[in-house]
C-alpha positions in Angstrom: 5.3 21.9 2.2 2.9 19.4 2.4 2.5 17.0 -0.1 -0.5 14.6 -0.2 -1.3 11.8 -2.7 -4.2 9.5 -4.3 -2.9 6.4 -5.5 -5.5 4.1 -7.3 -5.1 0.9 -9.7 -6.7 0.9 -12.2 -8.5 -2.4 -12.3 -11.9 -1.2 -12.2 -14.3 2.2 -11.5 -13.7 4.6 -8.4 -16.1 4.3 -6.5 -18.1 6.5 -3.2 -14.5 5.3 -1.4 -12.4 6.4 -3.5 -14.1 10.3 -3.9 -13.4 9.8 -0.4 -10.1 9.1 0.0 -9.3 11.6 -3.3 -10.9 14.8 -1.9 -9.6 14.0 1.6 -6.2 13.9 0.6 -6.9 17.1 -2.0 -8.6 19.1 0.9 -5.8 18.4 3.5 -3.4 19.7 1.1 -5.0 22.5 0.1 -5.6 23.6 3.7 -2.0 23.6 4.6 -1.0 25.5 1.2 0.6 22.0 0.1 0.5 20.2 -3.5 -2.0 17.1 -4.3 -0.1 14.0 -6.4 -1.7 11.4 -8.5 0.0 8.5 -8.7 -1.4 5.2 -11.1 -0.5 1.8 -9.1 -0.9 -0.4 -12.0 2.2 -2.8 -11.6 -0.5 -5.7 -11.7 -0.6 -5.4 -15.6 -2.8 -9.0 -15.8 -5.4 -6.9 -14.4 -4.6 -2.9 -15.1 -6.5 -1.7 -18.5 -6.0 1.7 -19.8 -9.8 2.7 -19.8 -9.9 2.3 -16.3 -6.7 4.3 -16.2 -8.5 7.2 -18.5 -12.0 7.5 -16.5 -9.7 8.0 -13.2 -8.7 11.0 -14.8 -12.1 12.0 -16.2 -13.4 11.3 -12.6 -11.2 13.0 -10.4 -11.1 16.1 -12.9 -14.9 15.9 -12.7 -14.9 16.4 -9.1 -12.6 19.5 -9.4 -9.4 18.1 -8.5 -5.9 18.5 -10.2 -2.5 17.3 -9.8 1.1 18.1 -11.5 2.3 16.3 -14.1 3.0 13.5 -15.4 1.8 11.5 -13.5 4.0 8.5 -11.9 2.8 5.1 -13.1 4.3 2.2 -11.5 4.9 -0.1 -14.7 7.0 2.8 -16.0 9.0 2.7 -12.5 10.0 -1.2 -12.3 13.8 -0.2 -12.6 13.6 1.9 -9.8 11.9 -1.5 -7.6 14.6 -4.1 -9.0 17.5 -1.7 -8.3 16.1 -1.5 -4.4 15.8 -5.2 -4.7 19.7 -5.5 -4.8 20.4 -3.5 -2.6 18.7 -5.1 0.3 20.0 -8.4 -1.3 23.5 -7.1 -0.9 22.8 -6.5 2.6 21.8 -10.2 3.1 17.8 -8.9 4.2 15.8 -10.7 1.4 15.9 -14.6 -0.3 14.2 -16.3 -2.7 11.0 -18.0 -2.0 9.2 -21.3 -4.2 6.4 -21.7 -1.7 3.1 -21.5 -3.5 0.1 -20.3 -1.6 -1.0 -23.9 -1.0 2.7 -24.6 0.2 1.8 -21.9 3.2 -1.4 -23.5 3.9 0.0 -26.4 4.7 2.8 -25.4 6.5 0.8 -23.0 8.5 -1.9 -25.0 9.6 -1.6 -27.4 13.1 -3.0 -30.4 12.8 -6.1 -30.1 15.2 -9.2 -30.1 13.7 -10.5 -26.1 13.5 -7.2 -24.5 13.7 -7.0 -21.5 10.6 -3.3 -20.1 9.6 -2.6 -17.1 11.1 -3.2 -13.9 9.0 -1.1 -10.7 8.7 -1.2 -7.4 7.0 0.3 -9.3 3.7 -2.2 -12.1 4.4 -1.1 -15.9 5.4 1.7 -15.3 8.1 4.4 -16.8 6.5 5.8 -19.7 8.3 9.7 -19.5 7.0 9.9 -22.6 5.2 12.5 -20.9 2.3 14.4 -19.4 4.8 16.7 -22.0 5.4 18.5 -20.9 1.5 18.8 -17.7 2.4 22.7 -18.6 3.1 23.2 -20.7 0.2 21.2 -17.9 -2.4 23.0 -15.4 -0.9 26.6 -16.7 -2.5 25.1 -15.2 -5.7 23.1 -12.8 -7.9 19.8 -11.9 -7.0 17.4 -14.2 -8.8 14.6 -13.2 -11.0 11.4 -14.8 -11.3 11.1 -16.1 -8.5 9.1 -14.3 -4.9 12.1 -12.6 -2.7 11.3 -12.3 0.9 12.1 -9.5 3.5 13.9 -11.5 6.4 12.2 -10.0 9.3 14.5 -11.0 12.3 17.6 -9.9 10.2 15.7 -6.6 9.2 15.3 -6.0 12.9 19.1 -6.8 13.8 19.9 -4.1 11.2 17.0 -1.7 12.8 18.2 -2.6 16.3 21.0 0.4 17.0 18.4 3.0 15.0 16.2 3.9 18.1 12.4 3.0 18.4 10.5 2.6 15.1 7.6 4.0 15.2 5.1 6.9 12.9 2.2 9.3 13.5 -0.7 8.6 13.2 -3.6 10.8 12.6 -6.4 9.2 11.1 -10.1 10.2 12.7 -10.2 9.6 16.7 -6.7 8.0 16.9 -4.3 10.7 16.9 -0.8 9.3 18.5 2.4 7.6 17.9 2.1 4.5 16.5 5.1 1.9 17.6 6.5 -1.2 16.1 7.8 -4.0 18.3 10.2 -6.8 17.7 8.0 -9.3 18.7 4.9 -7.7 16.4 6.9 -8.0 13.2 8.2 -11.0 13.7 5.0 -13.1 15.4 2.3 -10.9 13.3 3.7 -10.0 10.4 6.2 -12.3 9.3 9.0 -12.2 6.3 6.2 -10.4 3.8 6.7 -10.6 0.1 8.5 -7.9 -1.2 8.6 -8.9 -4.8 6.3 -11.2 -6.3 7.4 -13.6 -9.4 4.6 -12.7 -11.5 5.2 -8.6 -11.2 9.1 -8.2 -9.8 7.9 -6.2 -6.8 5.6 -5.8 -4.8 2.8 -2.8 -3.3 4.6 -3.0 0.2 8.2 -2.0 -2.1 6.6 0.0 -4.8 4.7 2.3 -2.5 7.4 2.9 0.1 9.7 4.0 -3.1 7.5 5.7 -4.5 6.6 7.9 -1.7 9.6 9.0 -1.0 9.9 9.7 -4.7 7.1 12.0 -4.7 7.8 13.6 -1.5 4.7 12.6 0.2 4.9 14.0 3.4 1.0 13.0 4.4 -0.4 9.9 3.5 -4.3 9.5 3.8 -5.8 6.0 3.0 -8.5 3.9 4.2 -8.2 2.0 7.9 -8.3 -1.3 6.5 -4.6 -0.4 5.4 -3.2 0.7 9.1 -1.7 -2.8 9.9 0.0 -2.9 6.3 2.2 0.5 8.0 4.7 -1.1 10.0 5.7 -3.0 7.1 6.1 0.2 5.4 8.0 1.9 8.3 10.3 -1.0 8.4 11.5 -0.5 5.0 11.9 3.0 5.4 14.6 2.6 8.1 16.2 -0.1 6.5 16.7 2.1 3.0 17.0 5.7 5.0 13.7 7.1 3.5 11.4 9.6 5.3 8.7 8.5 7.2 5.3 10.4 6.4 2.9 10.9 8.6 0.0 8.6 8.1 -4.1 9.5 8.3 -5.8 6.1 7.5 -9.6 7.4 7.3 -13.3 5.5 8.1 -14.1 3.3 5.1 -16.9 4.4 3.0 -20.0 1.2 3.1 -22.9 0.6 1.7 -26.4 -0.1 3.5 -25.6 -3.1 5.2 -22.2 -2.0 6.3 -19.8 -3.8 3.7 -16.8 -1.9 2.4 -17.5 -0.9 -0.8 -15.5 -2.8 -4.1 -14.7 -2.1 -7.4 -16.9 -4.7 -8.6 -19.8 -2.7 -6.7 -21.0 0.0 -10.0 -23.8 1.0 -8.4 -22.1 3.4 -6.3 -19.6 4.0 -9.0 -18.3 8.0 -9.5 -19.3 7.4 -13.3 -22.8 6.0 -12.0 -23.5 9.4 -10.1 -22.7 11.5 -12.8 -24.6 9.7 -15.0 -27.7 10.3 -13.3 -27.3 14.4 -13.1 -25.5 14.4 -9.4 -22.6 16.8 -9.1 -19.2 17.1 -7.3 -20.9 18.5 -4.1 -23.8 16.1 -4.1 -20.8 13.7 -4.2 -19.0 15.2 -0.8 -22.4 15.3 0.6 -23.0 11.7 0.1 -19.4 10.8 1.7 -19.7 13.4 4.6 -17.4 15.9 3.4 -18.1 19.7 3.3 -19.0 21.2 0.1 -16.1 23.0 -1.1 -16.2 26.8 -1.0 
């Protein structure tokens, strides 16, 4: 069975990317006989708001899709995040991080004039600084409130006698097996934040359980999120979850080829129908057949 998702925050309108992304994910299931999920990524409540929340609903049934329910929303899952939490801290895989982002800056940055810190999937590279702790921290409970850390060499010591890590990809023209090397992780990716002090997890954690929650077995999303994968493949292997295949999709941009942002109304879903378009004007506007 093949089980697809959509999985917006809602922080702001869907927009001409999001239709996208939502009747990619709906068509490919449909296709293959499967089931299409909603899922409501709202564990950053300083910026989620219910009427955001409500017009993804009024959008996506507007455009003719539908999902079972209820749907899973994130702030109503943090239990499930925390309880993962301990049990890579029992394993000794994560530690407690005080760096602010300034702190990284600094500590990132040579001293010759023009150098920039290096940049991952999870943004600044992080240079390690906490990671001296990690023996002292680990004599004891998990903290809270504070950012925990995957430890990326020791994730890969564990990974080490599990065979090659790697997932399929099958996005638009790049249809192969994608693999993740020591060296990438640790030089390019870095110990990433896998819970945050102002939320308790993180989207790398929270997406990675909740997938496997679901069942996804497909997961379609934009290309600017293929780098963010390996992270998520790594903490599949490290907690036994599935691996789904992944189909990370052109982004949808507007006439002077930026990516399109929540902040960008004019090409709002809301906007559209607003102005007498309909669903199939919509998957003609996104290049997407009109459904039959």
């Amino acid at each position: 069975m093949v089980i697809t998702r959509f999985a917006p925050s809602p922080t702001g309108p869907l927009h001409l990317g999001h239709a996208y992304s939502a009747l990619l994910a709906w068509d490919m299931a449909r296709e293959a006989g499967g089931t299409f999920v909603l899922r409501i990524e709202d564990i950053d409540q300083s910026r989620a708001r219910q009427k955001w929340e409500r017009q993804i609903y009024d959008d996506l049934h507007w455009l003719g899709l539908s999902w079972p329910e209820p749907v899973l929303r994130q702030s109503q899952n943090l239990n499930r995040y925390v309880c993962t939490l301990r049990t890579l801290w029992s394993y000794g895989l994560i530690y407690p991080c005080t760096c602010t982002r300034r702190d990284v800056i600094a500590a990132s940055t040579a001293p010759q004039e023009g150098d920039f810190p290096p940049h991952g999937p999870d943004g600044l590279i992080y240079p390690g600084t906490c990671r001296g702790a990690k023996a002292r921290a680990a004599s004891g409970p998990m903290p809270r409130g504070v950012a925990l850390r995957l430890d990326m060499e020791a994730a890969f010591d564990v990974l080490a006698a599990r065979g090659p890590l790697q997932f399929t990809e099958t996005g638009e023209g790049q249809a192969r097996d994608v693999e993740i090397t020591r060296d990438h992780a640790l030089n390019d990716i870095g110990d990433v934040v896998l819970a945050r002090r102002d939320m308790g997890t993180s989207y790398h954690l929270a997406v990675v359980i909740d997938d496997a929650a679901q069942g996804i077995t497909h997961v379609t999303r934009g290309a600017d999120l293929f780098d963010a994968t390996a992270i998520h493949v790594i903490l599949q292997r490290l907690l036994d979850l599935p691996t789904p295949v992944y189909h990370h999709h052109r982004l949808i941009r507007d006439e002077d080829g930026k990516r399109l942002a929540k902040r960008d109304d004019a090409r709002a879903i809301a906007t559209y129908r607003a102005a007498g378009e309909t669903p199939d004007d919509i998957r003609r506007r996104v290049g997407l057949p009109v459904a039959r």
